[in-house]
C-alpha angles and dihedrals in degrees: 000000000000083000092050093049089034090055085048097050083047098051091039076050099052093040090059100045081047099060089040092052087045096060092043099049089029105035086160093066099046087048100109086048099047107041 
């Protein structure tokens, strides 16, 4: 159970740091988001 929520938190977490990544390294992509 507390692996199961804690691989959650990690992907949500990931995911996060990923799309954030993304529109710094790729500012083009994340254009239409971030006006």
């Amino acid at each position: 159970m507390l692996f199961g929520g804690s691989d959650r938190l990690t992907v949500s977490f990931l995911s996060g740091s990923v799309t954030i990544l993304m529109g710094r390294y790729y500012p083009n992509i994340m254009n239409f988001d971030h006006r």
